[in-house]
MIDOSE-1310 file (N, C-alpha, C; in nm, 2 decimals, decimal comma, always signed):
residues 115
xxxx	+0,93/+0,50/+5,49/+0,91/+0,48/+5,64/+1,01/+0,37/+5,68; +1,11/+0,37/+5,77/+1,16/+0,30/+5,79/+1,14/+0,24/+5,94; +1,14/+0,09/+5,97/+1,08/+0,05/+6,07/+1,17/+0,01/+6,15; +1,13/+0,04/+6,34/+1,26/+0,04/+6,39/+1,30/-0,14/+6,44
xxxx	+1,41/-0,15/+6,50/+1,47/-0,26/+6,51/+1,33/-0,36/+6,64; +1,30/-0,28/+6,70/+1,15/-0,34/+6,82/+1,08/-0,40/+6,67; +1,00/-0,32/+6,63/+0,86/-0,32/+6,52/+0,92/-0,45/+6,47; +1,05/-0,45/+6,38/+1,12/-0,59/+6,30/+1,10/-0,71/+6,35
xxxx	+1,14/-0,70/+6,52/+1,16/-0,77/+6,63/+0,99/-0,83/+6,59; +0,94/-0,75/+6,67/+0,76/-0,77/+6,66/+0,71/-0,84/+6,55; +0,69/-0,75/+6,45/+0,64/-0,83/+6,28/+0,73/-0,98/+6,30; +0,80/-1,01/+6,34/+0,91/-1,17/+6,34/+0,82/-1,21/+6,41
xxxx	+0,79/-1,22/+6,55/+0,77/-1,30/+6,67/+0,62/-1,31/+6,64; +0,53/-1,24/+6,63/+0,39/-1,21/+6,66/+0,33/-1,32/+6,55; +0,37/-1,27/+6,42/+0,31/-1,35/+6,33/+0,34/-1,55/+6,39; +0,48/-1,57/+6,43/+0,51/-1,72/+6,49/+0,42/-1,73/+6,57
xxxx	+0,40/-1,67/+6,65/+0,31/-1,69/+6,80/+0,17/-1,75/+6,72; +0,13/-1,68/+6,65/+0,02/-1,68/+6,59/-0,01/-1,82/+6,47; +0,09/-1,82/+6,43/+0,17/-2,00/+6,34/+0,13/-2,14/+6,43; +0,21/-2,11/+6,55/+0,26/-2,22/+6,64/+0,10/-2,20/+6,72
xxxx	+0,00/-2,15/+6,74/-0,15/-2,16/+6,75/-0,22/-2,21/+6,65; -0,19/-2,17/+6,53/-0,26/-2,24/+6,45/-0,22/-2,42/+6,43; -0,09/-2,43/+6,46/-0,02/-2,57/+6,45/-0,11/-2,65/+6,57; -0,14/-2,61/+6,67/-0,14/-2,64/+6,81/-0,30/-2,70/+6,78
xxxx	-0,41/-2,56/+6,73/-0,53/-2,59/+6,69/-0,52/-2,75/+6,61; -0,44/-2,72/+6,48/-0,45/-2,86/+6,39/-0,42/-2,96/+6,47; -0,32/-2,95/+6,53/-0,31/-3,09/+6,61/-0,43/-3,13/+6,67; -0,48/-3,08/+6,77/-0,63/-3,12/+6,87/-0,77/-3,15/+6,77
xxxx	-0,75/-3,07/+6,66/-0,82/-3,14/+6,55/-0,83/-3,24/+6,51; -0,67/-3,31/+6,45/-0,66/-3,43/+6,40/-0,66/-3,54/+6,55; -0,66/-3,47/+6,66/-0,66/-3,58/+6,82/-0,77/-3,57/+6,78; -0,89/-3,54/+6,81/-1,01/-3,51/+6,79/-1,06/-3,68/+6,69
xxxx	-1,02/-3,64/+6,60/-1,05/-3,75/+6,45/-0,98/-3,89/+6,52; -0,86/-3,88/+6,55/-0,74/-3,97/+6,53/-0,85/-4,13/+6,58; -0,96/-4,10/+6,72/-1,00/-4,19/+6,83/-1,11/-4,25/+6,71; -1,17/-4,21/+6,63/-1,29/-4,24/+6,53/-1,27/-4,38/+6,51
xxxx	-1,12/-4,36/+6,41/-1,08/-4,51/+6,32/-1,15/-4,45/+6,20; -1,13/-4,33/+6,17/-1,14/-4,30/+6,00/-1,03/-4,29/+5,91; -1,04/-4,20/+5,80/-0,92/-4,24/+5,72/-0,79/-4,09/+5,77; -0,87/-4,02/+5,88/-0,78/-3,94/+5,96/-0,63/-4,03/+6,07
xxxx	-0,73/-4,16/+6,12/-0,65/-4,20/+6,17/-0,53/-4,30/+6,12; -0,57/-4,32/+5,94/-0,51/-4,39/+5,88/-0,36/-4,32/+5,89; -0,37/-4,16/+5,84/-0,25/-4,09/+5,79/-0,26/-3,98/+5,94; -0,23/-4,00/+6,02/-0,21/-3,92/+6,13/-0,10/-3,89/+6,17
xxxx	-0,02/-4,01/+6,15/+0,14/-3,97/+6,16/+0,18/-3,85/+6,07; +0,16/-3,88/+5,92/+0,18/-3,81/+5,80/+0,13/-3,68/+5,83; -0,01/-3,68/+5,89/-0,05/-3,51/+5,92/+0,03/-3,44/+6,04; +0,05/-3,50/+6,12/+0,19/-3,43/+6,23/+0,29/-3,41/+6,14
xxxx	+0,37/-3,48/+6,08/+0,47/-3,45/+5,99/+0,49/-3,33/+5,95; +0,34/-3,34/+5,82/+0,29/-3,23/+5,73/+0,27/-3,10/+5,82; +0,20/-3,10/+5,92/+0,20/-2,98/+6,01/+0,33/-2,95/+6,05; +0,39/-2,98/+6,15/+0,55/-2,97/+6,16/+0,61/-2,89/+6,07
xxxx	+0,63/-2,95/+5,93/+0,70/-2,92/+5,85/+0,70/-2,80/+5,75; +0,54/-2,76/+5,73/+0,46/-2,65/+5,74/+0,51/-2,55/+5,81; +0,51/-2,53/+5,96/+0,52/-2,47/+6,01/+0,64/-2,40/+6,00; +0,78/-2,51/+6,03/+0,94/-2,50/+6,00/+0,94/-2,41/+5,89
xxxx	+0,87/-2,48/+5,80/+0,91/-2,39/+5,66/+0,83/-2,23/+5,66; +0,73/-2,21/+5,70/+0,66/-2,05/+5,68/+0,77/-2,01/+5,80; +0,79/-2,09/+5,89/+0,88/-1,99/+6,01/+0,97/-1,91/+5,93; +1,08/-2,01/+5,84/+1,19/-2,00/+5,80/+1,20/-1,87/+5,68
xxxx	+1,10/-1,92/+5,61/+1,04/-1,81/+5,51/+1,01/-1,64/+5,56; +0,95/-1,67/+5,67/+0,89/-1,52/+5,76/+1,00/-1,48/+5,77; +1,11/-1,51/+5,90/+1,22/-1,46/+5,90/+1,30/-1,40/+5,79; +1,34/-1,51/+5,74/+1,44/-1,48/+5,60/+1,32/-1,34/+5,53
xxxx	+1,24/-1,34/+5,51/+1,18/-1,21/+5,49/+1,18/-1,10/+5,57; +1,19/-1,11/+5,67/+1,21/-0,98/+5,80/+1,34/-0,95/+5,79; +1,43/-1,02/+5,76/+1,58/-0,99/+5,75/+1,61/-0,94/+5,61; +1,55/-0,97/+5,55/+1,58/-0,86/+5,39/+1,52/-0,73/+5,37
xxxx	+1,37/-0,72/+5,50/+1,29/-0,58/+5,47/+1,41/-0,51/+5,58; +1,49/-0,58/+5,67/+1,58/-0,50/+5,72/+1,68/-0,47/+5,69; +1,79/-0,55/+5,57/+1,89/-0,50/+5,54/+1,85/-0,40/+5,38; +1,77/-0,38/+5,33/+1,68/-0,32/+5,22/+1,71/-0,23/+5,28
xxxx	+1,62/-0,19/+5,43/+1,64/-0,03/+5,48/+1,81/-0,01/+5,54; +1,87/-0,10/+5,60/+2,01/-0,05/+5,60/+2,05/-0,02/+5,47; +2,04/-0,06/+5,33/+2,10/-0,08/+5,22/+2,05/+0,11/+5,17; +1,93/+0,16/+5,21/+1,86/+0,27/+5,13/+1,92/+0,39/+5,22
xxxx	+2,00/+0,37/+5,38/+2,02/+0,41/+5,44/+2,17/+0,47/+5,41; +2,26/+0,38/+5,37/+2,35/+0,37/+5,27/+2,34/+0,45/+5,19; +2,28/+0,40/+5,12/+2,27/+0,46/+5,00/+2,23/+0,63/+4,97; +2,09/+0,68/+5,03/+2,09/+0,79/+5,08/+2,19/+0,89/+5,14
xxxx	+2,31/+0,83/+5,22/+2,40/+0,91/+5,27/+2,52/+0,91/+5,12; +2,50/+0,84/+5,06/+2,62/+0,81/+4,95/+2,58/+0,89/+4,83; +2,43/+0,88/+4,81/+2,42/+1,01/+4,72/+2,43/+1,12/+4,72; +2,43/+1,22/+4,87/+2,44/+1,28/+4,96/+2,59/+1,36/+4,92
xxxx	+2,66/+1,28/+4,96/+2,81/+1,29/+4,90/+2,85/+1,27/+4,72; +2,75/+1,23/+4,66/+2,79/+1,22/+4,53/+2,79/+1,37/+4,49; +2,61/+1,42/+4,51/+2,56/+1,50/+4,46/+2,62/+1,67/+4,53; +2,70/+1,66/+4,66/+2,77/+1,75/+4,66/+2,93/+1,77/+4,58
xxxx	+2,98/+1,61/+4,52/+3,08/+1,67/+4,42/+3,05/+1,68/+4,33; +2,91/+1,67/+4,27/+2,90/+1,72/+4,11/+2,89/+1,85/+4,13; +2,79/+1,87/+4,27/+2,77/+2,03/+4,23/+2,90/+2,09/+4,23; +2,99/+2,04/+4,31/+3,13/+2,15/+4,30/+3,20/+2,13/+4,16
xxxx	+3,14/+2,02/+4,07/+3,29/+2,01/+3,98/+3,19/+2,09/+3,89; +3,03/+2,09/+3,88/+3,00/+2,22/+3,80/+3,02/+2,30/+3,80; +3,03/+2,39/+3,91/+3,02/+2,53/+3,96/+3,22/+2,57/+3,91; +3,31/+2,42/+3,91/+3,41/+2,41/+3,89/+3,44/+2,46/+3,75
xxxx	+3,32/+2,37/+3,67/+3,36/+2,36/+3,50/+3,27/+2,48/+3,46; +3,16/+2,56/+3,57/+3,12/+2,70/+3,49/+3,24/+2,82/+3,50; +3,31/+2,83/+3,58/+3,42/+2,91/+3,63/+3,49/+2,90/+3,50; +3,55/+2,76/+3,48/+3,64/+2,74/+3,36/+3,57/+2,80/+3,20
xxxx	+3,51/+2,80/+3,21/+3,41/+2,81/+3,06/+3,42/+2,97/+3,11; +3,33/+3,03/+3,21/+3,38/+3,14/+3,16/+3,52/+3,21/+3,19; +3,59/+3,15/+3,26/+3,74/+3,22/+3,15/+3,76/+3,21/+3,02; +3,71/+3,09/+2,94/+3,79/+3,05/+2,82/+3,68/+3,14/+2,73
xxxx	+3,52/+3,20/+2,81/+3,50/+3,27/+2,72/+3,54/+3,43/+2,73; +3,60/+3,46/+2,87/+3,66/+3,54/+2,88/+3,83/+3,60/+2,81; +3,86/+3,47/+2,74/+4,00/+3,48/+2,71/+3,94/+3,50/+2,51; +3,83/+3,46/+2,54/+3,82/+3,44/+2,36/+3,75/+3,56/+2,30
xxxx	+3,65/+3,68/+2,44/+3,62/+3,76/+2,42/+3,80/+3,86/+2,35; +3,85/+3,85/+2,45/+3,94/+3,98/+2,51/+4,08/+3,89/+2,35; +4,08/+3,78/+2,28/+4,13/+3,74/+2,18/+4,04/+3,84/+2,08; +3,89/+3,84/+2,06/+3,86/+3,87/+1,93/+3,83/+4,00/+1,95
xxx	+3,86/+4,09/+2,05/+3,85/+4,21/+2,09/+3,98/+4,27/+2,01; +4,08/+4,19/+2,00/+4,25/+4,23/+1,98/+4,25/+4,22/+1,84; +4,18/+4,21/+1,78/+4,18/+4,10/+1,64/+4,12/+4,28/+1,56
């Protein structure tokens, strides 16, 4: 099944959308905590960071993954057409090398016919 360039588009964006809500959620969470003076507000900087950087990185990850299930299907797409062409010159160099065989059994009949 090969998926079209929209769906690629899609599966990329949809999942982020869905990332950068979950980021958005954590943040109002740790706002939530941050007013207490517990040990949330101790490392709150650190947890923005860690979120942030979380996020960058699965972004980076997802993509760089949508871009290999897409050059995979250009690469099978390729490839497909190139076997395509392979497998029509073997059949000719068969049909080539049965022709030859039978002359040579044709030359070896009509040799041991003379004999």
């Amino acid at each position: 099944m090969k998926l079209s360039k929209q769906s690629l588009i899609l599966a990329t964006i949809v999942p982020l959308i869905f990332g950068l809500i979950i980021f958005i959620n954590f943040k109002a969470a740790i706002d939530i905590l941050d007013p207490l003076e517990g040990s949330t507000h101790l490392i709150y900087n650190q947890l923005i960071i860690i979120g942030i950087f979380s996020f960058l990185a699965l972004t980076v990850y997802w993509c760089v993954m949508m871009y290999l299930i897409y050059l995979l299907q250009e690469n099978l797409t390729t490839l497909d057409s190139n076997l395509d062409k392979a497998a029509d010159i073997g059949a000719k160099h068969l049909s080539e090398s049965k022709s030859l065989l039978n002359q040579v059994i044709s030359i070896l009949k009509r040799y041991e016919s003379s004999q």
